[in-house]
N, C-alpha and C positions, 0 to 999 in steps of 0.2 A: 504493500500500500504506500502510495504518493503520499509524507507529510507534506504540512503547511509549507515550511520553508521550499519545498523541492516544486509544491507547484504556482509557487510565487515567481522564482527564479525560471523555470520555465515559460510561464506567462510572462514575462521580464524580454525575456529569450525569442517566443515564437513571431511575435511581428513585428518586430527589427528583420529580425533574420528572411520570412518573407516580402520585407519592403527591400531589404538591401540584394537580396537574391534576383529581385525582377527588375531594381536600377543595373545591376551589372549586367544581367544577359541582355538588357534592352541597351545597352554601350556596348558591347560584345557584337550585338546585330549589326546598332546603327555602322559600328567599324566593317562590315564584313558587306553592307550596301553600299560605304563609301568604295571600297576596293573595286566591288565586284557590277551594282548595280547599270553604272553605264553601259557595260554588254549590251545590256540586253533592252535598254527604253530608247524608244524611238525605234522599236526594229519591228512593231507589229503583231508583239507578243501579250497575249490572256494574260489581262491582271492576275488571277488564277491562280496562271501556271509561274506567273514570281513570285505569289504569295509560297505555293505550296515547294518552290526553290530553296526559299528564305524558312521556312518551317523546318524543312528536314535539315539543313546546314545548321538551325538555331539547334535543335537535338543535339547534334555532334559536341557542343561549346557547354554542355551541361556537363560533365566532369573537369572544365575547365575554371566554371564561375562559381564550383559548389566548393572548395576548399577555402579561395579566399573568401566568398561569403561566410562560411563556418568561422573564419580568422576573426572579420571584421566585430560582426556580430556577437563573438565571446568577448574582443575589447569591449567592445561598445554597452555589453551588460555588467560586466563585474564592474567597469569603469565607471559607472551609473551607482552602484550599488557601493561604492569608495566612495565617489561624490558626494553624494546623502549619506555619506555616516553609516549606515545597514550593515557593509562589513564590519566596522568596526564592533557595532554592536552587537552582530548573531556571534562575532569573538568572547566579547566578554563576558556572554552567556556559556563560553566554551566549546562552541562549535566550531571547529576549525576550518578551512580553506578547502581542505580537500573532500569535508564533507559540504560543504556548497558547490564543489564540481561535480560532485558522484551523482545526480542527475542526468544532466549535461552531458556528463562523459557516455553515461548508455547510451543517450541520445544521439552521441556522434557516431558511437558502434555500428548504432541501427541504421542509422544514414550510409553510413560508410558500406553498410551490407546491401542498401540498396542502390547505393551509387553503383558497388559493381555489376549485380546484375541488371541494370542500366544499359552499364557499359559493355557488356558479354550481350544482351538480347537487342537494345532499342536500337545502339549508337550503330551498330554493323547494316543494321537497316536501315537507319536513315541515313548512312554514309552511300549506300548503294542507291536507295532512290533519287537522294540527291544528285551525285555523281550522271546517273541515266539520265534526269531528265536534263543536268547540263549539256553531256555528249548531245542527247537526241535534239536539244532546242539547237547547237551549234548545225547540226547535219540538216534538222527540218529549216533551218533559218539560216542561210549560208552566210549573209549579212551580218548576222552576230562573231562568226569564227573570218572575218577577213580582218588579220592585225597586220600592222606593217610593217614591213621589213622583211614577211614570212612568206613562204611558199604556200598555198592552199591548197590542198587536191579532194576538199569535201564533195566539189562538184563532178559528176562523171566525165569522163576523157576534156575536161579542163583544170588546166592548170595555174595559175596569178598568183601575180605579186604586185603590192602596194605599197610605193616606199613612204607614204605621209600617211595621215588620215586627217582632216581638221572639220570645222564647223561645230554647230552647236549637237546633232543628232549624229557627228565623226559620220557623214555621208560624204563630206567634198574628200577627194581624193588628187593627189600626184603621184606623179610615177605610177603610169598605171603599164604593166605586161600580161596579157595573156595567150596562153596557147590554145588551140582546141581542133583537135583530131577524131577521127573518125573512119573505125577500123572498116566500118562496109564498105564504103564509097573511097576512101585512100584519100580523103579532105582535109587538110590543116589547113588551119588559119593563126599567125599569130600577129599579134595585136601592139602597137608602144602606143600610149598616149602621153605626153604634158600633164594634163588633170582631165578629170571625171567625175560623176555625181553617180550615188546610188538614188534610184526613183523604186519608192513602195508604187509597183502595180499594181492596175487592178485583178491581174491573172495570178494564182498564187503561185502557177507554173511556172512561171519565170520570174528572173532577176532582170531586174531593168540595169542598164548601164547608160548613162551617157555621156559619149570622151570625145574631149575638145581637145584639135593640133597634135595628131597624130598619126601611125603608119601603119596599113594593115598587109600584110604579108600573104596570101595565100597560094599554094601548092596543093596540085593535083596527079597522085600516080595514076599511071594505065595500069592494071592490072593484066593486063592483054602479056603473056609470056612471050610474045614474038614479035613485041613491040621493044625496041630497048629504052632503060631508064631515063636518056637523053630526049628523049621526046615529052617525057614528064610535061607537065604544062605549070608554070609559074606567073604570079598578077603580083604589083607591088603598087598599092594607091594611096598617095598624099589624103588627108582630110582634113577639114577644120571643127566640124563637126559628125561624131558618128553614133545612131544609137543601136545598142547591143545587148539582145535579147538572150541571157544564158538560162539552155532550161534545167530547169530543177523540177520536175513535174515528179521522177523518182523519190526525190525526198519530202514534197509538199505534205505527204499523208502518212508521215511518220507519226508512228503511236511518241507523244511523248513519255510514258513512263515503259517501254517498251526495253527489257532487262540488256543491254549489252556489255554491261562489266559484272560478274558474278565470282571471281577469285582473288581480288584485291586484298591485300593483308585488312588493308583497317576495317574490312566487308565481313572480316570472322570472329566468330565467339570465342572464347577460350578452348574450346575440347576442339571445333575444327583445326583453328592455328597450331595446335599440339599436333595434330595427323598432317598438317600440310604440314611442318616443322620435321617429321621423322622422315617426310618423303622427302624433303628437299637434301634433307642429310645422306640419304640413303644415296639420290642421285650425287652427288658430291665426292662420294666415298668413290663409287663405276668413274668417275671423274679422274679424282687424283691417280685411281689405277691405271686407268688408259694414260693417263698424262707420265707418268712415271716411267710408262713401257715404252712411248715414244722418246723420254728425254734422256733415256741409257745409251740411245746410237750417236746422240750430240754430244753427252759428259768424255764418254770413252773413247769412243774411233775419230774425234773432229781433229787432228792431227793425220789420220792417215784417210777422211774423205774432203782433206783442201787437194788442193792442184798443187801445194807445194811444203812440204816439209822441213823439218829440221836437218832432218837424216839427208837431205840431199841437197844439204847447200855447198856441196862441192862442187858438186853439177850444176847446183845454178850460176854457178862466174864460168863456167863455159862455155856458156849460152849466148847467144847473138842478142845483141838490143832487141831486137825486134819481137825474138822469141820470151827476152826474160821478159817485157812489157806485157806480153801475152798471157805470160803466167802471173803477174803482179795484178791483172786484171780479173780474171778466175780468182783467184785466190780475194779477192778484196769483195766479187759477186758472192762468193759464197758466203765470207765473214756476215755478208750482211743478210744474209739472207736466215743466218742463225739467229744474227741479230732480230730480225723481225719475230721469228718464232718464237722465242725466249717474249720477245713485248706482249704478243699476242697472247702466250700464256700466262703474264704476268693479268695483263687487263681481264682475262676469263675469269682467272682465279679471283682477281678482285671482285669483281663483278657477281659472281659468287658468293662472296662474303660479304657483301654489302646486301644484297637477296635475302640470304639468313639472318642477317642480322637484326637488317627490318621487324621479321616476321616475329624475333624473340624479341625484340624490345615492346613492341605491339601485345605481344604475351604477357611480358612484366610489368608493360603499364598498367593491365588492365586490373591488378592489384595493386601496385603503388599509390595511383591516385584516392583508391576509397581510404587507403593509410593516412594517407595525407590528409583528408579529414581530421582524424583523428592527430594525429599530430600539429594540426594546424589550431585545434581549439585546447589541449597543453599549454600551446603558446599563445595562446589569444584570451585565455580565463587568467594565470596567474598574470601578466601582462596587465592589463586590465585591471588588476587587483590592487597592480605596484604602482601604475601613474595616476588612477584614483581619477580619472577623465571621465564624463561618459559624449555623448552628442557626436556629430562627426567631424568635428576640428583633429586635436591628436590623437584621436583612436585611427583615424583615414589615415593616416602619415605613417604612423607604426602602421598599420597593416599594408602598406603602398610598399613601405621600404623590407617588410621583411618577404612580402611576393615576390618583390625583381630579385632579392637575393635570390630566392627557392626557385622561380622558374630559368633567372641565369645559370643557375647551378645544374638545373636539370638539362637544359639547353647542351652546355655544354659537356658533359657525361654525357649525353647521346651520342654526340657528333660523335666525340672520342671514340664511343661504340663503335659507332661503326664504321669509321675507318680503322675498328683493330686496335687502339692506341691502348684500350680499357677494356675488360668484362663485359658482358651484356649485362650480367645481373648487378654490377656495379652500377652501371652507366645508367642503368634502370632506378635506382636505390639510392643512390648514392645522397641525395636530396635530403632524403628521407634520413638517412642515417646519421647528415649531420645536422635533422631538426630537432632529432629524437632527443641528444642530451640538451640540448636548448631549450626544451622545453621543461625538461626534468628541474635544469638550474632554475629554470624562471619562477618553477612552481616552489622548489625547496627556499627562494629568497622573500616571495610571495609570502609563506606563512611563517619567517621569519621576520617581516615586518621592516627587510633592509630595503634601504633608502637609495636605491640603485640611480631611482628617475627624478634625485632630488640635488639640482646643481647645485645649492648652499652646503651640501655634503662633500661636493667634491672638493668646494671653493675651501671648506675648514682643512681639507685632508692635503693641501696642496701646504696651506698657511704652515701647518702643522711639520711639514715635512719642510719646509722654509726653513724655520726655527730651531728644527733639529741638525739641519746642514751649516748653519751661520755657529750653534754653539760647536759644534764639532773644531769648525775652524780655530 
């Protein structure tokens, strides 16, 4: 049975933690429509179908906003509860510190328990759906996936590049190139313009283009086998203005939630990623064998399959210019030709190991983070206890500066991960492990009553140590 003090503290607890949990993922969104929304507005697209874009991407960001909310939220209670005195007094009734967190602390267990199966069920789904319907709206709306500077080939036997994009809906375009072939008829056409504009038609089968001072190329084979190639027939025509219908009639009537990414690491649960985990090792393993069996004829015999040897450098000063050039050349094709092999299986093997890595850090996370919960309100009840704040002045600032620590920390232990530098399971933890005594300290000074967050403390302990170095002298 919940006493009084446990459901006060609670009630204390639950609607902060609600209000502060729906301000951060609703910053968490508004940041992820400043990045990502201009794709996709002005391109024609089902309010809808961005709503339900922005739904499953907001899913994903929920094990991201539930730790620092759990942070912020135990400041901002115990620190309320310091403010008004309450601490001090449920003390001098003899209640001590850590029975005003033993609440609280189930509380985060049981969050933390659902955080991860959260994270094991919802997020792998809404990471796929999401994902699909971005792919399908880029392939159903080509207009969205045209960035500059890149090659495009969403569109069937076309191919474009666009080296600008500007205007207010990024329709006006320069540097415009396209190609477009056609295996029946043996038709190319390719295309340079100056600038261009995309025009929303009214056909949904096509892309409208229209390109201003430019050069259209077109080539026509015969097909005819006893015709030769030189007959081909080629047209090359100046323009100042040209408009250019590309059809998309294939992709017009894409299902947008229509599944085509289904084995993405961050698309599995825990118990899949464990079975794609054993497979990818398993492939790795037939890897390094085959690789090992090829790399015994390069470690051992590469002195006896050069073109030229140690053993026969007698013979080579007997040799005519002409001929020792001929061997310096062999000899230098070949070197390099090891050289390559060796790179190539260097980038495999990496490539490899950055695969697996993934998928185990993806593994580890998906228990880290419900820790981190709990570790996160450790540090944010006694915290809380110590600066005696509540409201969101410096409870925000302590809980600001102790997240960029934890998620720099974890940032980097990934990376390190997975370039190899660190453990997965470290690189996964490591965060974690050095929140854990941080939090232990904060609580043991917490119910000690030391004056950590109290600068006239330090300002005495400096005086103090003044006074002690001047009588020395």
């Amino acid at each position: 049975m919940l006493k009084k003090i446990d459901r006060y503290i609670l009630r204390l607890f639950a609607g902060p933690f609600l209000v502060i949990f729906s301000v951060l993922f609703f910053i968490f969104i508004i940041q992820f429509l400043w990045s990502k929304l201009n794709d996709f507005t002005g391109k024609g697209l089902e309010i809808f179908t961005i709503v339900k874009l922005i739904f499953y991407f907001g899913l994903s960001l929920v094990p991201l906003v539930m730790p620092i909310a759990m942070l912020l939220t135990s400041i901002i209670t115990y620190g309320t509860l310091g403010e008004h005195y309450e601490l001090a007094a449920m003390k001098s009734t003899g209640i001590s510190l850590w029975r005003m967190m033993r609440a609280l602390f189930v509380i985060s267990i049981f969050m933390a328990t659902i955080l991860f199966l959260f994270s094991d069920y919802v997020v792998p789904a809404a990471q796929r759906k999401a994902k699909n319907i971005a792919y399908n709206i880029s392939v159903a709306e080509p207009a969205v996936n045209i960035t500059a500077g890149n090659f495009i080939d969403m569109i069937p036997n076309i191919v474009m590049r666009i080296d600008k994009k500007t205007g207010k809906n990024q329709d006006l375009l320069e540097g415009v190139f396209i190609r477009q072939y056609k295996k029946s008829s043996g038709e190319g056409n390719t295309i340079l313009a100056e600038k261009g504009r995309l025009i929303s038609g009214k056909d949904a089968r096509y892309l409208e283009m229209h390109l201003i001072n430019g050069v259209l190329y077109s080539e026509k084979k015969n097909n005819d086998q006893n015709i030769y190639a030189s007959e081909n027939t080629y047209q090359i025509i100046e323009f100042e203005t040209l408009i250019e219908h590309l059809d998309i009639s294939k992709l017009a009537n894409q299902n947008l939630e229509e599944e085509n990414f289904k084995d993405n690491y961050s698309m599995l649960n825990a118990q899949k990623l464990t079975e794609r985990i054993k497979t990818i090792k398993a492939d790795d393993h037939k890897f390094y064998e085959e690789l090992s069996k090829q790399s015994y004829p390069v470690k051992e015999n590469t002195s006896e399959r050069l073109a030229f040897s140690r053993k026969s450098s007698a013979d080579y000063e007997n040799l005519s210019p002409k001929k020792k050039k001929e061997v310096l050349q062999k000899t230098q094709e070949q070197l390099y030709n090891f050289s390559t092999i060796i790179k190539v299986q260097k980038e495999a093997i990496k490539e490899r190991f950055e695969y697996l890595a993934k998928h185990e850090l993806e593994l580890q996370k998906k228990f880290s983070f419900p820790v981190s919960c709990i570790l996160m309100f450790l540090i944010g009840a006694p915290l809380g206890a110590i600066i005696r704040k509540g409201g969101m002045g410096m409870p925000v600032l302590m809980a600001l500066i102790i997240f960029i620590v934890y998620f720099t920390l974890l940032t980097i232990s990934q990376n390190l991960s997975e370039k190899g530098q660190l453990s997965i399971w470290l690189g996964a933890w490591l965060s974690n492990l050095i929140m854990f005594p941080t939090g232990l300290w904060l609580t043991r000074k917490a119910m000690m009553d030391a004056p950590i967050m109290n600068l006239d403390h330090y300002g005495f302990c400096i005086k103090r140590l003044q006074k002690k170095y001047k009588l020395k002298k």
